[in-house]
FIBA-540109 format. One record per residue: x negated, y negated, z of N, C-alpha, C in turn; residue number from 0. Coordinates in Angstrom, 2 decimals. Example, Ala and Ser with C-alpha at 12.3 -4.5 7.8 and 13.67 -1.06 7.14 Angstrom:
2
      nu      nv      nw     cau     cav     caw      cu      cv      cw pos
  -13.19    5.69    7.80  -12.30    4.50    7.80  -13.20    3.30    7.80   0
  -12.85    2.25    7.08  -13.67    1.06    7.14  -12.90   -0.03    7.87   1
//
This chain:
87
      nu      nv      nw     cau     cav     caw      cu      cv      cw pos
 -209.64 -160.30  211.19 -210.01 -161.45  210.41 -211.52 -161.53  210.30   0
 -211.70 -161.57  208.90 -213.18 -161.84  208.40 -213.99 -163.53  208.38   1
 -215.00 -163.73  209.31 -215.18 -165.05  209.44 -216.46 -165.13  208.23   2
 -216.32 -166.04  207.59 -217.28 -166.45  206.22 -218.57 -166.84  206.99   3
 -219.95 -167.46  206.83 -220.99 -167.77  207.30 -221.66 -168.16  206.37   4
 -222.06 -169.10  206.14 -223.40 -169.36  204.92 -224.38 -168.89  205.74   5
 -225.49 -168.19  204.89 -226.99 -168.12  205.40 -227.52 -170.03  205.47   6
 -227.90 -170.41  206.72 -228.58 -171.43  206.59 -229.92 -171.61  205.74   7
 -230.76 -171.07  206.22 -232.43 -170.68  206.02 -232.25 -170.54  204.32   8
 -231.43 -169.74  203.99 -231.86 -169.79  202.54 -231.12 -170.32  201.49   9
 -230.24 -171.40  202.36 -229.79 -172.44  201.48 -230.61 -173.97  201.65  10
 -231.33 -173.68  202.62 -232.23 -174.92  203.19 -233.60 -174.59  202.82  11
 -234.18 -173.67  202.25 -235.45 -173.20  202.20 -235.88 -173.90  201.62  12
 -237.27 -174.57  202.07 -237.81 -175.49  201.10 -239.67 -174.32  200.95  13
 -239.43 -174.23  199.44 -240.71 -173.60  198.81 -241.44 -174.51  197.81  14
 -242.84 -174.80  197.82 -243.51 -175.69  197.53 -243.63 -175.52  195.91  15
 -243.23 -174.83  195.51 -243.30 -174.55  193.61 -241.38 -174.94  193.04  16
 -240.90 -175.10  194.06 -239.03 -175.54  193.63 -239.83 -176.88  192.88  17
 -240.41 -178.07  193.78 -240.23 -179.50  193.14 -241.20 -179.70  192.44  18
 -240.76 -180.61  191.29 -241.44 -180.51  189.54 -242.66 -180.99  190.21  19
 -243.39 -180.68  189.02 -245.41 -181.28  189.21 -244.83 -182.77  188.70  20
 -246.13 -183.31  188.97 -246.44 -184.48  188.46 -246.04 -184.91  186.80  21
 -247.06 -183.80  186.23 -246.33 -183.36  184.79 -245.23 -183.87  184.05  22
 -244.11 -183.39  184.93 -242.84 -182.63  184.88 -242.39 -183.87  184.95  23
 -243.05 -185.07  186.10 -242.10 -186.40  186.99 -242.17 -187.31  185.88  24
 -243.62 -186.98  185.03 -244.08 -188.19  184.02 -243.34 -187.75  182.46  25
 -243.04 -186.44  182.68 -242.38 -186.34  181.08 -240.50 -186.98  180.90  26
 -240.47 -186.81  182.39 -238.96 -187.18  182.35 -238.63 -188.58  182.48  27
 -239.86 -189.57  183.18 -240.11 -190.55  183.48 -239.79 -191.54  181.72  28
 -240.88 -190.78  181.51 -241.12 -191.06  179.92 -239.97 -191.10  178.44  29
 -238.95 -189.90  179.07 -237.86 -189.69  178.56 -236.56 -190.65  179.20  30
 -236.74 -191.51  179.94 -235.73 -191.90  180.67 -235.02 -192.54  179.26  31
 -235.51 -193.76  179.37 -234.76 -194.05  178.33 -233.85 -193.56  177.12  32
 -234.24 -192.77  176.20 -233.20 -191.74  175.55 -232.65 -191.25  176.80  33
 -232.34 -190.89  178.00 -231.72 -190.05  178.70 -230.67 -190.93  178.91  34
 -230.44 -192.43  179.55 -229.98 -193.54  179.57 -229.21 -193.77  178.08  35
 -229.65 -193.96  176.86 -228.81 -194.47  175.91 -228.18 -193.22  175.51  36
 -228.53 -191.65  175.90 -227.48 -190.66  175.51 -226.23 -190.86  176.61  37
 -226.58 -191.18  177.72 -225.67 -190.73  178.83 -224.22 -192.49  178.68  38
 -224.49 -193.24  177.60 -223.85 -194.19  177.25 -223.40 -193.83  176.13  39
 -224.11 -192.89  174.99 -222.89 -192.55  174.04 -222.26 -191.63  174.75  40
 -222.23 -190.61  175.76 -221.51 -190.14  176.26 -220.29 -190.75  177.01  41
 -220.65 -191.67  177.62 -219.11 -192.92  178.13 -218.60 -192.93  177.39  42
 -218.55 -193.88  176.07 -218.33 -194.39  175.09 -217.40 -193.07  174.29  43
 -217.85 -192.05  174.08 -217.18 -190.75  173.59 -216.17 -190.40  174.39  44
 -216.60 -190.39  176.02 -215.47 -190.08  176.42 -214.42 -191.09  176.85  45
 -214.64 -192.15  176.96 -213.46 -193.39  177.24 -212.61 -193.57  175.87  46
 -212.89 -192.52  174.53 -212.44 -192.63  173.27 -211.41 -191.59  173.16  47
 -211.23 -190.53  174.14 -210.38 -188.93  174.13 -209.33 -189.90  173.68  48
 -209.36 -189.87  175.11 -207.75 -190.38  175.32 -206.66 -191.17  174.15  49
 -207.51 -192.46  173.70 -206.42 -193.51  172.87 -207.32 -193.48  171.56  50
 -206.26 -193.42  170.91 -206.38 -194.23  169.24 -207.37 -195.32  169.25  51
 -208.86 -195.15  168.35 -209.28 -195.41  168.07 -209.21 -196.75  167.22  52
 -209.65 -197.70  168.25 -209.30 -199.57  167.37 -210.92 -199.29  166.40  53
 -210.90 -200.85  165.80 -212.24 -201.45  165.08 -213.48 -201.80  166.15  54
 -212.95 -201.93  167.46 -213.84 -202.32  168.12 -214.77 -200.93  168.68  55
 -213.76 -199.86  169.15 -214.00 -199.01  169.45 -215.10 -198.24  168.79  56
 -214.59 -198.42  167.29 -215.13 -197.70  166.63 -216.86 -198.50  166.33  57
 -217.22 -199.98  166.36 -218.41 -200.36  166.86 -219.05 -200.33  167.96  58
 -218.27 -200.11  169.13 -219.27 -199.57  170.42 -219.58 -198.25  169.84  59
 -219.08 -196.97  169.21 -219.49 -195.87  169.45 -220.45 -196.17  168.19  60
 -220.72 -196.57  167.20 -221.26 -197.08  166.11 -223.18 -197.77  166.59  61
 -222.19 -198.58  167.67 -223.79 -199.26  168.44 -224.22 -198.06  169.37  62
 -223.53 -197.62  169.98 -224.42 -196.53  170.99 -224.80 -195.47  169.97  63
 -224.16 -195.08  169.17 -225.53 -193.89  168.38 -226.51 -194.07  167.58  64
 -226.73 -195.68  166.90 -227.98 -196.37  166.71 -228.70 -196.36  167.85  65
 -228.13 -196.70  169.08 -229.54 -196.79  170.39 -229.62 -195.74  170.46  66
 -228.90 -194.77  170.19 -229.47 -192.95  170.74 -231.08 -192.98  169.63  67
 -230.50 -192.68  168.26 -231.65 -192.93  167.26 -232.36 -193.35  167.19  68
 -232.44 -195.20  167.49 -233.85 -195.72  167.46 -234.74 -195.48  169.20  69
 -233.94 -195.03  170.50 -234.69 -194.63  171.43 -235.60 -193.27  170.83  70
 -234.71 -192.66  170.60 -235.53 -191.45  170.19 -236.41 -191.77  169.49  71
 -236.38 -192.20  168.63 -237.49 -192.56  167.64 -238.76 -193.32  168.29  72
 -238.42 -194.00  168.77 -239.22 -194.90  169.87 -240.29 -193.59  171.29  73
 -239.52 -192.73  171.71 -239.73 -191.94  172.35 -240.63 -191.00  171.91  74
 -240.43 -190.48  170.49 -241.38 -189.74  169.95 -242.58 -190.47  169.00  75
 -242.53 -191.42  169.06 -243.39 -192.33  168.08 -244.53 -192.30  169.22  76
 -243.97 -192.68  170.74 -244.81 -193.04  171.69 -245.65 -191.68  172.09  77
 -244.74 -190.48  172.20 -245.16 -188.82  172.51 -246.44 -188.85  171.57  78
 -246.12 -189.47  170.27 -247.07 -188.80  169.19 -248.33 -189.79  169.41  79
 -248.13 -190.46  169.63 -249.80 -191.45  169.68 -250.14 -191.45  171.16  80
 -249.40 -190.94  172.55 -250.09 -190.22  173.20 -251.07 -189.00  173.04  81
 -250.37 -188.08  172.52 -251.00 -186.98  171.89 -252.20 -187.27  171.01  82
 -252.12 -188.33  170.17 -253.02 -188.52  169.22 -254.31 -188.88  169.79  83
 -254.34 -190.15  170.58 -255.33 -190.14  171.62 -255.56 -189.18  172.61  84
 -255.26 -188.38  172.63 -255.58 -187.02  173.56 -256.05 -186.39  173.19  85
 -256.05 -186.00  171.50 -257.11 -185.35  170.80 -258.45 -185.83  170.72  86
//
């Protein structure tokens, strides 16, 4: 009988370039929001598999992909006049 073993050490290894820069903390930071109103049309899509589609249904998924759109929009409006002042 063959006994299995994980390597500890190099499932625990902590290397100082794995965790994001600062950069990285502020772009996602920045993105939260669209990340938040996608991850709600995603509910919304999937609490819809299952059953026949009512009127109501069909305005939650209606309202969550307007907030996907105007976050985004909002998100890159803000990207771009960061940028703009950065020039």
């Amino acid at each position: 009988m063959k006994h299995i073993v994980t390597v500890q050490e190099a499932v625990t290894a902590f290397a100082e370039w794995l965790e994001p820069t600062d950069a990285e903390l502020d772009a996602i930071d920045s993105e939260m929001p669209l990340i938040t109103a996608e991850t709600e049309l995603l509910d919304v899509q999937i609490s819809l598999l299952d059953q026949p589609i009512t009127e109501t249904d069909t305005r939650r998924l209606r309202r969550a992909r307007r907030k996907v759109l105007a976050t985004r929009l909002a998100v890159t409006n803000q990207a771009a006049s960061v940028s703009e002042v950065a020039a």
